[in-house]
Each structure stands twice: as structure tokens, then as C-alpha cells.
N, CA, C and O atoms as CSV, one atom per row, in Angstrom:
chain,resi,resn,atom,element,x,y,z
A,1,UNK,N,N,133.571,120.579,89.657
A,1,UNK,CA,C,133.649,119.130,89.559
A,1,UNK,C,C,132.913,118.668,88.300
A,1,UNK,O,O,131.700,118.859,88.213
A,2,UNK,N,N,133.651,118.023,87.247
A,2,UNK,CA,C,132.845,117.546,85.671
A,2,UNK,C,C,131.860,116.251,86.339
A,2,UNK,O,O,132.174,115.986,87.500
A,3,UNK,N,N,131.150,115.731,85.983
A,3,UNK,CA,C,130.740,114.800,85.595
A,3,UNK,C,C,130.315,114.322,84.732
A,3,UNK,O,O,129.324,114.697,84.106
A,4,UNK,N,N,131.185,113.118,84.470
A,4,UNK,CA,C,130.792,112.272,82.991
A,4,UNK,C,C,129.464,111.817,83.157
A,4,UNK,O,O,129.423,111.028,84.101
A,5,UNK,N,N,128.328,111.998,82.610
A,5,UNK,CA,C,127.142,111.135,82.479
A,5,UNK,C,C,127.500,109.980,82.068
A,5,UNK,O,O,128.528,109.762,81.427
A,6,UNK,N,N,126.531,109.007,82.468
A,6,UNK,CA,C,126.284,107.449,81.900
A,6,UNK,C,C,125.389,107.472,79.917
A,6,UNK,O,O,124.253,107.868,79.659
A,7,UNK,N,N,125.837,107.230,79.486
A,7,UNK,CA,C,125.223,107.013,78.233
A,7,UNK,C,C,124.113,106.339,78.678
A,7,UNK,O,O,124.036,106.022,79.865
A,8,UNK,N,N,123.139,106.044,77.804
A,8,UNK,CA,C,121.809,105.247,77.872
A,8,UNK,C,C,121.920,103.812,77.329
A,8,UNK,O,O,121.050,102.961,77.517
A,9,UNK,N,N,122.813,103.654,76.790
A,9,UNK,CA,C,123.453,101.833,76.903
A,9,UNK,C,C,124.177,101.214,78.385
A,9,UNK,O,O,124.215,100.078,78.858
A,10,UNK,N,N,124.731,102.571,78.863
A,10,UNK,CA,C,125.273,102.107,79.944
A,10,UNK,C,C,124.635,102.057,81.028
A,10,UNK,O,O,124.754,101.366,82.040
A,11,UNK,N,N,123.766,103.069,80.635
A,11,UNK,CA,C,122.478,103.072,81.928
A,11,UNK,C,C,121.559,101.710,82.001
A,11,UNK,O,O,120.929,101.273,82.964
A,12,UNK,N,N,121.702,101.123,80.521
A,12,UNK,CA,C,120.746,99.651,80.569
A,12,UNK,C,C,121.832,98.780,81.122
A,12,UNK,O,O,121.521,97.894,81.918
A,13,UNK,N,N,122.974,98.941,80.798
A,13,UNK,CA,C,123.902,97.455,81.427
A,13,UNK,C,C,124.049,98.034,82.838
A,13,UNK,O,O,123.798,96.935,83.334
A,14,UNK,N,N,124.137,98.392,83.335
A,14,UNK,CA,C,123.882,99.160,84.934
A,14,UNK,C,C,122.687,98.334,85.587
A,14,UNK,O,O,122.810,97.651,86.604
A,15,UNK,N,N,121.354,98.515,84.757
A,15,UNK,CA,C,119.861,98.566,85.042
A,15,UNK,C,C,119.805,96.807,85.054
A,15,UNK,O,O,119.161,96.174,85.891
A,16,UNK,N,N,120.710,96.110,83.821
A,16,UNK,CA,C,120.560,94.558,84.022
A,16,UNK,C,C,121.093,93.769,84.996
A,16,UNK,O,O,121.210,92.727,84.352
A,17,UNK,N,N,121.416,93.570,85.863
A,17,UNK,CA,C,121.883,93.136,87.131
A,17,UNK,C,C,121.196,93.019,88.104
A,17,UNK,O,O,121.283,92.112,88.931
A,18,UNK,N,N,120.116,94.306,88.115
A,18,UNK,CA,C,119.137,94.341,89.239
A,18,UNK,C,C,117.645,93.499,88.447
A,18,UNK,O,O,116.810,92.739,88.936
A,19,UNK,N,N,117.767,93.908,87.417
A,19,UNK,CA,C,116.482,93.133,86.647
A,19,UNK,C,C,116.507,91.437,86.880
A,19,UNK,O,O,115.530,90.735,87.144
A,20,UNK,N,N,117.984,90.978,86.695
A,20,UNK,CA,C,118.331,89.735,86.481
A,20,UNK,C,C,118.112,88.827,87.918
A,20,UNK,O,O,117.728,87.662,88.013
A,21,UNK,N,N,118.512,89.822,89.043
A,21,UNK,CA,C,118.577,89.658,90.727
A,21,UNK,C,C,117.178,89.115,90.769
A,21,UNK,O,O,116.841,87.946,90.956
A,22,UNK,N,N,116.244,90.416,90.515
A,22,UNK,CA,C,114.679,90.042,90.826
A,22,UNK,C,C,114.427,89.222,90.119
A,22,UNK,O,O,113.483,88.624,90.634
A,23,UNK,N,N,114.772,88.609,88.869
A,23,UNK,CA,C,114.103,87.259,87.992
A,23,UNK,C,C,114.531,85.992,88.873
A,23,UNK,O,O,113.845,84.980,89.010
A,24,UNK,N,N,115.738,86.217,89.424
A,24,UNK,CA,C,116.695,84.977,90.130
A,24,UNK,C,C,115.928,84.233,91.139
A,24,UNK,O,O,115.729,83.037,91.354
A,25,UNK,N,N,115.536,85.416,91.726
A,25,UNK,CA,C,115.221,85.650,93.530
A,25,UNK,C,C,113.499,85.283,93.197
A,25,UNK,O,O,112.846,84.961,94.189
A,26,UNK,N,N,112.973,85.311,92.230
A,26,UNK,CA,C,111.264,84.943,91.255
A,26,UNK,C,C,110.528,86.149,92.313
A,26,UNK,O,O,109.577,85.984,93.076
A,27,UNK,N,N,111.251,87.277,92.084
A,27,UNK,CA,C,110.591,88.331,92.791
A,27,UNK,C,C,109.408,89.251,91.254
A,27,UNK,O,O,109.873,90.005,90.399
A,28,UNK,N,N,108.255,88.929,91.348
A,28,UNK,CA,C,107.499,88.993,90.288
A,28,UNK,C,C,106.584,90.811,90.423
A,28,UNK,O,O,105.862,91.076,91.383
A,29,UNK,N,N,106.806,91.646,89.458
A,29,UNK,CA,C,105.932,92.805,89.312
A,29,UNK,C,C,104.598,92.840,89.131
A,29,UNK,O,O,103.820,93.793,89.169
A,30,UNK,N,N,104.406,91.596,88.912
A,30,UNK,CA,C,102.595,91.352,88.643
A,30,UNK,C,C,102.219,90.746,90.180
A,30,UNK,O,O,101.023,90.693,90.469
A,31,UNK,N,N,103.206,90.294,91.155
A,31,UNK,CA,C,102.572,90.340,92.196
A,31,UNK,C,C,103.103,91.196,93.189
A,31,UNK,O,O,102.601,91.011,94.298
A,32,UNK,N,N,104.001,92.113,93.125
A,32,UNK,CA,C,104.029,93.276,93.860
A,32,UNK,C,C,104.224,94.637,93.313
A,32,UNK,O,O,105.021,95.053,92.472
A,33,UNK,N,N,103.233,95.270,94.046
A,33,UNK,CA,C,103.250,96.715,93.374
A,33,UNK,C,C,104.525,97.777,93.832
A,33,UNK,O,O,104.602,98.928,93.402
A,34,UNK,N,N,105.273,97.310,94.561
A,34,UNK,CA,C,106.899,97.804,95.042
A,34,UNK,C,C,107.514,97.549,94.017
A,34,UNK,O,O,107.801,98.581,93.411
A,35,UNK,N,N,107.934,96.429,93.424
A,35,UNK,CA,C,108.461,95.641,92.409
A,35,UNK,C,C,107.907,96.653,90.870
A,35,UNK,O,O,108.619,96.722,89.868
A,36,UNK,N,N,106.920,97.159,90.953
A,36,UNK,CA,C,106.483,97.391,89.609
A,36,UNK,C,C,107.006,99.096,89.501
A,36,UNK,O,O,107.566,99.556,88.505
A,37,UNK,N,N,106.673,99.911,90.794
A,37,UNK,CA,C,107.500,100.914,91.349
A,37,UNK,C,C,109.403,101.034,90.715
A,37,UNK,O,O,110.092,101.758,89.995
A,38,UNK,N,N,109.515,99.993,91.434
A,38,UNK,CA,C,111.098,99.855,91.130
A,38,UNK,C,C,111.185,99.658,89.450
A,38,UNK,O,O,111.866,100.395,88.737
A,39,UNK,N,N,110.794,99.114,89.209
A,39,UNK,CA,C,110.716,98.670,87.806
A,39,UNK,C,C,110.211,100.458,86.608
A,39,UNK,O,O,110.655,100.880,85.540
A,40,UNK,N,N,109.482,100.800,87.258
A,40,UNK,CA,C,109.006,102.416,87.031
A,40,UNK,C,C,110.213,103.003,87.181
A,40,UNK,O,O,110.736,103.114,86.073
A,41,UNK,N,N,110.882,103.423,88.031
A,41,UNK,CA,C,112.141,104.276,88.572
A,41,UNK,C,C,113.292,104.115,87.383
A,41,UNK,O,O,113.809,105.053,86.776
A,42,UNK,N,N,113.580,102.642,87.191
A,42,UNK,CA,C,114.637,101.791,86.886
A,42,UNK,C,C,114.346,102.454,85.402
A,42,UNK,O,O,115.292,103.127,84.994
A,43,UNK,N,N,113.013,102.372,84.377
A,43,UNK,CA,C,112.870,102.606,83.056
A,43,UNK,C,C,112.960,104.135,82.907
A,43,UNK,O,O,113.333,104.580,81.822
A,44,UNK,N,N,112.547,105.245,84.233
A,44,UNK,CA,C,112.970,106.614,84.190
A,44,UNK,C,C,114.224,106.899,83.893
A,44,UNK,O,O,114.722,107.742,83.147
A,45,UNK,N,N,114.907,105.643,84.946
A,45,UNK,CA,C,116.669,106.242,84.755
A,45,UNK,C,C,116.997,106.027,83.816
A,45,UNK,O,O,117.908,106.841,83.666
A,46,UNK,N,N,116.923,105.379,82.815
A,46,UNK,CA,C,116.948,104.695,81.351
A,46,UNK,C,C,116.953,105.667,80.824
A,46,UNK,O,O,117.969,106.361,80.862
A,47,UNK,N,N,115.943,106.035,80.210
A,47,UNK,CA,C,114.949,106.905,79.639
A,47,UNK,C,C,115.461,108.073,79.624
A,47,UNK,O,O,115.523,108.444,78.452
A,48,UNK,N,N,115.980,109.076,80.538
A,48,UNK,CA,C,115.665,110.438,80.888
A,48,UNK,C,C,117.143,110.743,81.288
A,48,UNK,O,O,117.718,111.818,81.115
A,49,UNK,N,N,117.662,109.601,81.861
A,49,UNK,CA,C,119.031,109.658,82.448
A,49,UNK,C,C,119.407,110.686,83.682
A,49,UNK,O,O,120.410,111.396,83.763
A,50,UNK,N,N,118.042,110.534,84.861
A,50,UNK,CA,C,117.898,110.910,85.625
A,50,UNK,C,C,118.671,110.361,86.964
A,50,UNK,O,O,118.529,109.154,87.163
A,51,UNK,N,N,119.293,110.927,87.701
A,51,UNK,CA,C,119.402,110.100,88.906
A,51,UNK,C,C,118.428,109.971,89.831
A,51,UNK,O,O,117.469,110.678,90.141
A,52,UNK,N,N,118.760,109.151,90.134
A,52,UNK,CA,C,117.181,108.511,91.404
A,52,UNK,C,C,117.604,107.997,92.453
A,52,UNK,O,O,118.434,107.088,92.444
A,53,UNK,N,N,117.080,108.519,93.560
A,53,UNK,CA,C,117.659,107.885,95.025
A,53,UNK,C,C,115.815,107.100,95.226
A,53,UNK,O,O,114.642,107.456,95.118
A,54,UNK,N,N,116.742,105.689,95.622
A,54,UNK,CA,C,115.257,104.721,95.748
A,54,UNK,C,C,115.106,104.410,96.847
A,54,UNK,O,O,116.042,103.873,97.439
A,55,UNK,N,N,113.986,104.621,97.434
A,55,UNK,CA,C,113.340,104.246,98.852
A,55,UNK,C,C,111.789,103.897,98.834
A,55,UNK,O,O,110.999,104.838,98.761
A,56,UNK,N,N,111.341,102.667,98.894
A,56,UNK,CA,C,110.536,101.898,98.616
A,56,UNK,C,C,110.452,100.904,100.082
A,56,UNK,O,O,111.288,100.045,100.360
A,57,UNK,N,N,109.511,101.171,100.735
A,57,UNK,CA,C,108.984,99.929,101.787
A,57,UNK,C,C,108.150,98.640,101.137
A,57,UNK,O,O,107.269,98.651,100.277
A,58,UNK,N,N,108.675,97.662,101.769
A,58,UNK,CA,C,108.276,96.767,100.569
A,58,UNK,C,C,107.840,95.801,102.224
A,58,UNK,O,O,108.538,94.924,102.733
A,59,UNK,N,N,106.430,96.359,102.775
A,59,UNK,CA,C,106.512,95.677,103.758
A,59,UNK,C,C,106.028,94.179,103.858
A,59,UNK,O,O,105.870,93.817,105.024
A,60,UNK,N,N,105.741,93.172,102.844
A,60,UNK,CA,C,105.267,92.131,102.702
A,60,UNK,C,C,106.515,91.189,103.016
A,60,UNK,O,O,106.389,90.061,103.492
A,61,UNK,N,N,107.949,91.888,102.638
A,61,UNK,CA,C,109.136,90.515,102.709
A,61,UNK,C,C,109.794,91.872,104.332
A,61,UNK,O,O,110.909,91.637,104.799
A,62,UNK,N,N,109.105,92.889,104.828
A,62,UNK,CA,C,109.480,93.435,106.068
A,62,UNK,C,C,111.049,94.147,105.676
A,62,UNK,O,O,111.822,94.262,106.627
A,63,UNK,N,N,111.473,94.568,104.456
A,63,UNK,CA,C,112.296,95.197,104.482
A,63,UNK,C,C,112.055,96.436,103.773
A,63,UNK,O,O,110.856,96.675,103.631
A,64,UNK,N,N,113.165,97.633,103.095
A,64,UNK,CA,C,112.842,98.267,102.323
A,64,UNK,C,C,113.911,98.416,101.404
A,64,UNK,O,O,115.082,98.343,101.779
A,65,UNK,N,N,113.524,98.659,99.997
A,65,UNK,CA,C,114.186,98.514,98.948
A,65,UNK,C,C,114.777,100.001,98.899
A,65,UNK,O,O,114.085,101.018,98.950
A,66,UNK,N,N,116.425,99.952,98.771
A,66,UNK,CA,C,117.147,101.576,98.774
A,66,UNK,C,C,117.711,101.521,97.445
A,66,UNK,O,O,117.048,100.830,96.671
A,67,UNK,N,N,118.730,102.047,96.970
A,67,UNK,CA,C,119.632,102.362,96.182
A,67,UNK,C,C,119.617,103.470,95.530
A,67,UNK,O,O,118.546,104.075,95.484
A,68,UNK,N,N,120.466,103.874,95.044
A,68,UNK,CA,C,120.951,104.762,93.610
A,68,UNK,C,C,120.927,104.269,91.873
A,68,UNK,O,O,121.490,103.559,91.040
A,69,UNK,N,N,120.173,104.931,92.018
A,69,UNK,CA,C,120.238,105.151,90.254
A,69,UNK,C,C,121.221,106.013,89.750
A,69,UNK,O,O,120.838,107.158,89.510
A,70,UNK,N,N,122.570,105.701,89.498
A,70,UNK,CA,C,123.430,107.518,89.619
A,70,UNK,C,C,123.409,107.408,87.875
A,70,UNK,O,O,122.698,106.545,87.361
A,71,UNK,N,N,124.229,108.335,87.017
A,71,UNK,CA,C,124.195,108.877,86.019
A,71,UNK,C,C,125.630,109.154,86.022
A,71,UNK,O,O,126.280,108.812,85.034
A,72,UNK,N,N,126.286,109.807,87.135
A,72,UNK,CA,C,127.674,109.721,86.937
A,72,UNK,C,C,128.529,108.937,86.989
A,72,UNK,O,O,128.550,108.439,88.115
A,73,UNK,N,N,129.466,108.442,86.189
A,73,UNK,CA,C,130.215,107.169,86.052
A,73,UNK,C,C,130.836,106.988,87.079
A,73,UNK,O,O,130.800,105.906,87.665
A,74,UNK,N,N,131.522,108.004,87.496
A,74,UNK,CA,C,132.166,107.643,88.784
A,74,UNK,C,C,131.409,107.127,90.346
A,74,UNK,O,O,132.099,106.518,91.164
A,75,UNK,N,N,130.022,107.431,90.614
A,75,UNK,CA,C,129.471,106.853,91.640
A,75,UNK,C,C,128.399,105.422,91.326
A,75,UNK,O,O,127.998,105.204,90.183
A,76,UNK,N,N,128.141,104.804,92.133
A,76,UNK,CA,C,128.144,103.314,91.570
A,76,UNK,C,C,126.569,103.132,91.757
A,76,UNK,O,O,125.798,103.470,92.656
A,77,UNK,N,N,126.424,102.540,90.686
A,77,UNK,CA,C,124.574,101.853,91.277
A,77,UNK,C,C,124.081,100.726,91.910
A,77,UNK,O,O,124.282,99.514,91.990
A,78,UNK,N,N,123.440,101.497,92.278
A,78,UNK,CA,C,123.138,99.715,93.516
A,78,UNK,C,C,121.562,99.844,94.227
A,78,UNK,O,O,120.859,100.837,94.414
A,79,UNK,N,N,121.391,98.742,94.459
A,79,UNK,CA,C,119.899,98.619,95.295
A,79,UNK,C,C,119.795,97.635,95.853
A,79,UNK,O,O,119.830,96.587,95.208
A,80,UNK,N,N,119.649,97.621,97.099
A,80,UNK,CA,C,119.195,96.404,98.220
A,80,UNK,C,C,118.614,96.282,99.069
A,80,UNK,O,O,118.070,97.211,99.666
A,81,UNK,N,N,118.565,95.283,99.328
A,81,UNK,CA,C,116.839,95.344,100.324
A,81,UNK,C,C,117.669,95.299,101.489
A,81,UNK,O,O,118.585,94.505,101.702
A,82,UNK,N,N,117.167,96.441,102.391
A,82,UNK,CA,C,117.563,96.148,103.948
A,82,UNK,C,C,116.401,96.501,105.066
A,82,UNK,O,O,115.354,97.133,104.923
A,83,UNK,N,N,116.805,96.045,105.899
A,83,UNK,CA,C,115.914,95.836,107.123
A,83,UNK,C,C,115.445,97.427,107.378
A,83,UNK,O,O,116.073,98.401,106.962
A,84,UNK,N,N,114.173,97.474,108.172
A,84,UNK,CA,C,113.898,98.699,108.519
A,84,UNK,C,C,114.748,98.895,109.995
A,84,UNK,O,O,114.871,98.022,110.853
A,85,UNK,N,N,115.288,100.258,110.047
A,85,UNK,CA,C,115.824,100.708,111.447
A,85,UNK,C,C,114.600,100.857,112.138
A,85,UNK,O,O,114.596,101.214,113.316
């Protein structure tokens, strides 16, 4: 099975959506250290062009932050906050 990697431009237009979400939502890294985490992960995948599976308890808003960081074009990136099971 090939996989096309994500270039590192594409890995930033990928990465802006979720950056833009948390500015929207005034979800701030200087006041949560989950947020600054994610924000850590997010500049690895950039960077290194690593994939990253994200799991982050972010128990102050009682949910936890998931997603994929993927690298291969064909599987999709995403991160959202969902409830704990």
C-alpha cells in the first residue's frame, strides 16, 4: 500500500482550521496547559511530518480532546472534543 505523504505546506493548511477553531471558540494556550499540549503535537506534525494520534483530557471544559494528525493524504485530519465514556 503507497502512501502519499502530506508536504509541510499541506501539513500547515491541514493544521489552520484547528488553530482558527480554538481562536473562534477564545480557547487560549496561556490559560490551558491541554491547549498548549495540542498546540505542541500540532507544531511536531508540522515540523517532522509525523503522524500523531491525539488524546488529551482536558478536564476543566469535562471532555477530552482526540484526533489525528495523519501525513497520508488519503486519511483525513481532525480533532474534537468529546465527552468522556
Amino acid at each position: 500500500m503507497d502512501i502519499k505523504e502530506r508536504t509541510r505546506e499541506e501539513r500547515q493548511a491541514e493544521a489552520l482550521p484547528i488553530i482558527k477553531k480554538l481562536t473562534e471558540l477564545k480557547i487560549s494556550a496561556a490559560e490551558h496547559p491541554e491547549i498548549r499540549e495540542l498546540l505542541k503535537l500540532i507544531q511536531t506534525y508540522i515540523l517532522t511530518g509525523q503522524r500523531i494520534v491525539v488524546d488529551i483530557p482536558f478536564p476543566i471544559a469535562d471532555v477530552d480532546i482526540k484526533g489525528v494528525l495523519a501525513i497520508d493524504v488519503k486519511e483525513r485530519v481532525w480533532i474534537k472534543f468529546t465527552r468522556g465514556d
